[in-house]
C-alpha positions as CSV (number, residue, x, y, z in Angstrom):
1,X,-80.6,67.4,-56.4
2,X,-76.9,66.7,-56.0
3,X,-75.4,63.5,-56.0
4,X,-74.3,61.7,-53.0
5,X,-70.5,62.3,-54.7
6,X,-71.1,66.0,-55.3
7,X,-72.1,66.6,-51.7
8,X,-69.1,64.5,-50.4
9,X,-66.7,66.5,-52.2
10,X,-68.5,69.7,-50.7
11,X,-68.0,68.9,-47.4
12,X,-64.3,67.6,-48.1
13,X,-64.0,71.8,-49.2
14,X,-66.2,73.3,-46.3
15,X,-64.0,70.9,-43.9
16,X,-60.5,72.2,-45.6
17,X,-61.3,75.3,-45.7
18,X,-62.4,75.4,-42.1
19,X,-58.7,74.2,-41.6
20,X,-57.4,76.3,-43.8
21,X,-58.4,79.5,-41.5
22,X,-57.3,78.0,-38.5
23,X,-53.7,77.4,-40.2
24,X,-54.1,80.9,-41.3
25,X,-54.7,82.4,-37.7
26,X,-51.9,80.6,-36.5
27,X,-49.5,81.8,-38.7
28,X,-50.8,85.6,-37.9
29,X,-50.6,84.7,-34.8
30,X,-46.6,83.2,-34.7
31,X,-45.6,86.2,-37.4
32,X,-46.4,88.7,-34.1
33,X,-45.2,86.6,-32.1
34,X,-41.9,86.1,-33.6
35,X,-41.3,89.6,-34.3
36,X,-41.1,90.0,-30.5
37,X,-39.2,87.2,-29.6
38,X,-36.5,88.8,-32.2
39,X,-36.3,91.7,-30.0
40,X,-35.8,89.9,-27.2
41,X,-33.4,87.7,-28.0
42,X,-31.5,91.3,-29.4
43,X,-32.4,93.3,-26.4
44,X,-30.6,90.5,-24.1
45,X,-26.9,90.4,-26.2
46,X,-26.0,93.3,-24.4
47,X,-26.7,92.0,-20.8
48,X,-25.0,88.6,-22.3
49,X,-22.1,90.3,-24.0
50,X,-21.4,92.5,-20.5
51,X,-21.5,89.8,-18.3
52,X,-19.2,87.3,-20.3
53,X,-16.5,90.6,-20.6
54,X,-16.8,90.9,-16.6
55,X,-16.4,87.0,-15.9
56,X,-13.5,86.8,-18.0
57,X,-11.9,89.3,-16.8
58,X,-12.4,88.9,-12.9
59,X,-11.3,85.1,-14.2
60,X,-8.2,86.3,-15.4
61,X,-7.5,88.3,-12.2
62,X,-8.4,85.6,-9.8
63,X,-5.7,83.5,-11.1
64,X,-7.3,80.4,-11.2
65,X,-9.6,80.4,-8.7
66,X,-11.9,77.2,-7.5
67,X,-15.4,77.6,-7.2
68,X,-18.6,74.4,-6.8
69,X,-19.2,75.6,-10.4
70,X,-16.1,75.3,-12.0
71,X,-15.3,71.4,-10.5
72,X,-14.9,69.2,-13.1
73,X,-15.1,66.0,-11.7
74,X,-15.3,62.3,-12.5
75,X,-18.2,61.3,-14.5
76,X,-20.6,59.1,-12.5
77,X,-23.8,61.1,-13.3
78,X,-24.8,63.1,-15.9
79,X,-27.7,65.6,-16.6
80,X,-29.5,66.1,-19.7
81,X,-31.2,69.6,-20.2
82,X,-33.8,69.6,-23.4
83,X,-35.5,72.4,-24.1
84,X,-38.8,72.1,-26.4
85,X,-41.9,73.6,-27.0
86,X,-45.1,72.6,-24.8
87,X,-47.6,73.3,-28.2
88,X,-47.1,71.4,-31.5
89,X,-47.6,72.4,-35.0
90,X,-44.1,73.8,-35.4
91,X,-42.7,71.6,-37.7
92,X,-39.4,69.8,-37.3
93,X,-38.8,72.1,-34.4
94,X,-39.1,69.4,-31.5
95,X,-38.1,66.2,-33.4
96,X,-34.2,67.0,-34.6
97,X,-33.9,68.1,-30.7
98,X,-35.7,65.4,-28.9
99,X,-33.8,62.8,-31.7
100,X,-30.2,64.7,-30.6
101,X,-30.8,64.0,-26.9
102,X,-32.3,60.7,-27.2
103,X,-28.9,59.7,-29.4
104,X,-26.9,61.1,-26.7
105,X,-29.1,59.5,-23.6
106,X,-28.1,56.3,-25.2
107,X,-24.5,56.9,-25.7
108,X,-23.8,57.6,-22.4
109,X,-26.0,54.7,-21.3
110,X,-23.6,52.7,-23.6
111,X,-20.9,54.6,-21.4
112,X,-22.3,52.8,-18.0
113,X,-23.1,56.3,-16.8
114,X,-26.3,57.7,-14.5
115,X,-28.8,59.5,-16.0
116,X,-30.9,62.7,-15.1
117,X,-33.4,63.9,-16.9
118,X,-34.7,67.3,-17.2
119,X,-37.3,68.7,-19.4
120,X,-38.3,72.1,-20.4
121,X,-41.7,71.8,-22.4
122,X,-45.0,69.4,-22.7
123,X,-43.1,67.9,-26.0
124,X,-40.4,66.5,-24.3
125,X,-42.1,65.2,-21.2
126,X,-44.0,63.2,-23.6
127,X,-41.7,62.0,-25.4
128,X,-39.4,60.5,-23.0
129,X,-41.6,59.9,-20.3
130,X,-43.1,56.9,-23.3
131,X,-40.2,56.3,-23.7
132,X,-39.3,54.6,-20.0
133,X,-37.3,57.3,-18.8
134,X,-37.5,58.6,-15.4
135,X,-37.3,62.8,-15.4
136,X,-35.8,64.2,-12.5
137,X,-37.4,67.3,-12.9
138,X,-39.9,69.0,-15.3
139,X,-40.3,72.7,-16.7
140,X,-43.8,73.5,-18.1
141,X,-45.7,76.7,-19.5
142,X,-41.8,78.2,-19.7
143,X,-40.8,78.9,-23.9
144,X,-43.7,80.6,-25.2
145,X,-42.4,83.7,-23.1
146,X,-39.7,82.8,-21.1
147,X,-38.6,85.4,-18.4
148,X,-35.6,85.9,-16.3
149,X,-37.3,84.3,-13.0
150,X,-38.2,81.4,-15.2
151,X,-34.4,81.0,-16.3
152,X,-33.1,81.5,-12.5
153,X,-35.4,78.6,-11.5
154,X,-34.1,76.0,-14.0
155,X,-30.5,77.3,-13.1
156,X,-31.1,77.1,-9.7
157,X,-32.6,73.2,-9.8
158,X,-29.5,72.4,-12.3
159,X,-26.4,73.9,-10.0
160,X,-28.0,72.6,-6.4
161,X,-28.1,69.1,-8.0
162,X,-24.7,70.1,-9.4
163,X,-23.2,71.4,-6.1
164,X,-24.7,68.3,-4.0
165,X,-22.9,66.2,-6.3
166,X,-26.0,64.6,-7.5
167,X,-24.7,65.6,-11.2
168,X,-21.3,65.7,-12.6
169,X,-22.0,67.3,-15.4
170,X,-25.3,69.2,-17.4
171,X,-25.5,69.1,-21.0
172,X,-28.3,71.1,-22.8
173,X,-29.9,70.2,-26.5
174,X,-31.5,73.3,-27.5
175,X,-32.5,75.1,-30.8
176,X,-29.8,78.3,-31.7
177,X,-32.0,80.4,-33.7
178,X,-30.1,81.9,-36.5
179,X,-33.0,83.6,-38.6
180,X,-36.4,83.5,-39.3
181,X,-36.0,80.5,-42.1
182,X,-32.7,78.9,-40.4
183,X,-32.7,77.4,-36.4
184,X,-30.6,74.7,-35.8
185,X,-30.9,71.7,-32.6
186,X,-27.3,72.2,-31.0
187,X,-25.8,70.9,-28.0
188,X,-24.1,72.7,-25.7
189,X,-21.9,72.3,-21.7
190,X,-23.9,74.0,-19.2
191,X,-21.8,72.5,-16.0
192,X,-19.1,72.3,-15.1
193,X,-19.4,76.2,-16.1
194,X,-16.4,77.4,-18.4
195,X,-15.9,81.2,-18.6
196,X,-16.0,82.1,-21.9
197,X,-12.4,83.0,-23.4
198,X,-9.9,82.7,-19.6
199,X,-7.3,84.5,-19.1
200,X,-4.1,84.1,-17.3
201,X,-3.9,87.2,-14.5
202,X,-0.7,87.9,-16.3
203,X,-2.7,88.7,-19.9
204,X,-5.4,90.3,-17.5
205,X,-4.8,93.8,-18.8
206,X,-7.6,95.7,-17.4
207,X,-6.5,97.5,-14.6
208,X,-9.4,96.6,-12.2
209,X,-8.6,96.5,-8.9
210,X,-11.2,94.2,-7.0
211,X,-12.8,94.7,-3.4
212,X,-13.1,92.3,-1.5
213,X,-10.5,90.2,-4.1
214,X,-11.6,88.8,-7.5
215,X,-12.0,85.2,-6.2
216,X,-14.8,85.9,-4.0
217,X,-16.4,88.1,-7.1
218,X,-16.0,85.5,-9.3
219,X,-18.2,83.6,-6.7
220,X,-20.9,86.1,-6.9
221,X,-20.5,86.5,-10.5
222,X,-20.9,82.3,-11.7
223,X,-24.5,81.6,-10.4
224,X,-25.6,85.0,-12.2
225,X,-23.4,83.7,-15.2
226,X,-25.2,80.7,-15.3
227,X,-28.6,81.9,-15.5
228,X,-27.8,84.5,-18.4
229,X,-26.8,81.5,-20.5
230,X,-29.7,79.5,-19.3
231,X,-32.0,83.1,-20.1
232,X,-30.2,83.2,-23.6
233,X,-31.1,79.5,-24.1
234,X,-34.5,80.2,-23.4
235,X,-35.2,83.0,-25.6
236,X,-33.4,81.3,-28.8
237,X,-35.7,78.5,-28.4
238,X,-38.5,80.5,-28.3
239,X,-37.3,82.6,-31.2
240,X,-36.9,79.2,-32.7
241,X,-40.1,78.0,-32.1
242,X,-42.5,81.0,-33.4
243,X,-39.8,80.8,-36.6
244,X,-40.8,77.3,-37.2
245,X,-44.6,77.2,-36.2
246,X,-44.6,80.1,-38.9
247,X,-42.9,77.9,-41.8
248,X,-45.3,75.1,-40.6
249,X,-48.7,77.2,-40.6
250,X,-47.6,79.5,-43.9
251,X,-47.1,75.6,-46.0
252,X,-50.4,74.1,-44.3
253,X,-52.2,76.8,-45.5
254,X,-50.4,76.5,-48.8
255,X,-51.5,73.4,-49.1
256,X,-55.0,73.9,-48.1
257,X,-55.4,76.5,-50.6
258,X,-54.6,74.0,-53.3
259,X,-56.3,70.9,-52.3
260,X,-59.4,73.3,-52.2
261,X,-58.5,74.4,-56.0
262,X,-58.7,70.4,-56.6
263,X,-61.5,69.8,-54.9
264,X,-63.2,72.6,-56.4
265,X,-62.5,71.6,-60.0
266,X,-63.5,67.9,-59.0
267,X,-67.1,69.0,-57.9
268,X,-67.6,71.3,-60.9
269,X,-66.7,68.0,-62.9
270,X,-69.0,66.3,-60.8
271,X,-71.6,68.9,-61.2
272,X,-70.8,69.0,-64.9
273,X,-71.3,65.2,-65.3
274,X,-75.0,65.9,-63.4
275,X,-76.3,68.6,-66.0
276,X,-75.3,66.5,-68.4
277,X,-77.0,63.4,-67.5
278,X,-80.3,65.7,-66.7
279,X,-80.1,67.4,-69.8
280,X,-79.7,63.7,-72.2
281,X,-82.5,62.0,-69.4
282,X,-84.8,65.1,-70.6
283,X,-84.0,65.1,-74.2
284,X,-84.9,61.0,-74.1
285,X,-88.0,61.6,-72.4
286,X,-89.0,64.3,-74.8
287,X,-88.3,61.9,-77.9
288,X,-90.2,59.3,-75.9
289,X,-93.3,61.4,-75.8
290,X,-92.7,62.6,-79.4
291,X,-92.7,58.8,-80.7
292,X,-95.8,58.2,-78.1
């Protein structure tokens, strides 16, 4: 009959390896996962790549033109974006972001400046709502598969607050995924919204003529402007994630694999040890009976 050790180590195994293939279905499960995130974030450059071409230049032709979106104004409030995951088991993935906005939340509390919070993910709620701070507005059940209706509503919440004047600026700490093995927390200006690369109407050299005039365009064009970048930072951070919840699942079940090995070689030592002490308990009974 095993010893009380031998069957402790035995269920330490059954127990680790139980883990073991739930580590392993989870990285199956973010390896698919991943791969289709990839396209995404691929299929959207176009769209991204478009739209930043046509702002640029209708900003160039509009000569300077004002717009809600494009006030930069005194700083008296600011907003804080951060995007994280609502499942764990990803690693680092939510820690260097939440620990790059919390750093910033308390410089600009340093700076005597208002804060709202927003939140995309259960990770981040969690984290800074134990932390005391008060979130303005919260964004669940969004990064896994992020859509284009989901980015329009965070937009949409970000640049009504922004055009009441509630904020004065948005700031968003995100993860940039660069490949499957490197993604890296960055920050980034959401609002006031900067079109990427202006031009003067002077170096505007495309020829466009613009019905009713680019200024009112440029109007249209912002808001739709704003939610591609908010749709692009979606869709990194979910590359991101299923990157890292990969990484995280691939070493867990690394390691289970080994501590099994360990385990396995400690209860045949254990085992060992038992025949042993049978076989010299039945050899000194035998002698007994011999001298008997």
């Amino acid at each position: 009959m095993a010893s009380a050790e031998l069957r402790q180590i035995r269920r330490r195994i059954r127990s680790v390896q139980s883990t073991m293939k739930i580590t392993r279905a989870m990285e199956l499960i973010a390896s698919s996962r991943i791969v289709k995130a990839q396209q995404r974030v691929a299929a959207a450059q176009p769209y991204t790549r478009a739209m930043n071409e046509v702002v640029r230049s209708v900003a160039g032709a509009s000569g300077g033109a004002s717009h809600p979106l494009l006030d930069e104004r005194e700083q008296n409030t600011a907003g804080v974006l951060i995007v994280t995951s609502d499942r764990g088991l990803a690693g680092a993935y939510n820690t260097n972001v939440m620990r790059m906005a919390e750093a910033r939340l308390i410089e600009l509390k340093r700076q005597k400046l208002d804060l709202r919070v927003y939140v995309i993910g259960k990770k981040a709620q969690a984290y800074f709502r134990y932390r005391g701070y008060l979130l303005e507005n919260t964004f669940l059940g969004v990064t896994d598969l992020p859509g284009y209706g989901d980015a329009r509503a965070v937009a949409n919440v970000l640049m009504n607050d922004y055009a009441e004047g509630s904020i004065d600026s948005v700031e968003v700490f995100t993860t940039r995924y660069v490949s499957a093995l490197t993604q890296t927390a960055t920050r980034m200006q959401l609002l006031p919204a900067v079109p990427p690369g202006q031009a003067s109407a002077e170096q505007n050299t495309s020829g466009f003529s613009y019905e009713p005039n680019a200024e009112e365009i440029l109007g249209r064009l912002l808001p739709r402007y704003v939610e591609a970048t908010v749709f692009g930072i979606l869709l990194d951070a979910s590359a991101s994630e299923h990157a890292a919840r990969r990484r995280a699942m691939k070493a867990a079940t690394e390691n289970a694999e080994e501590l099994t090995r360990l385990l396995t070689r400690q209860a045949n030592q254990a085992r060992q040890a038992e025949i042993t002490t049978e076989i010299s308990e039945i050899v000194g009974g035998a002698e007994a009976l011999t001298r008997g």
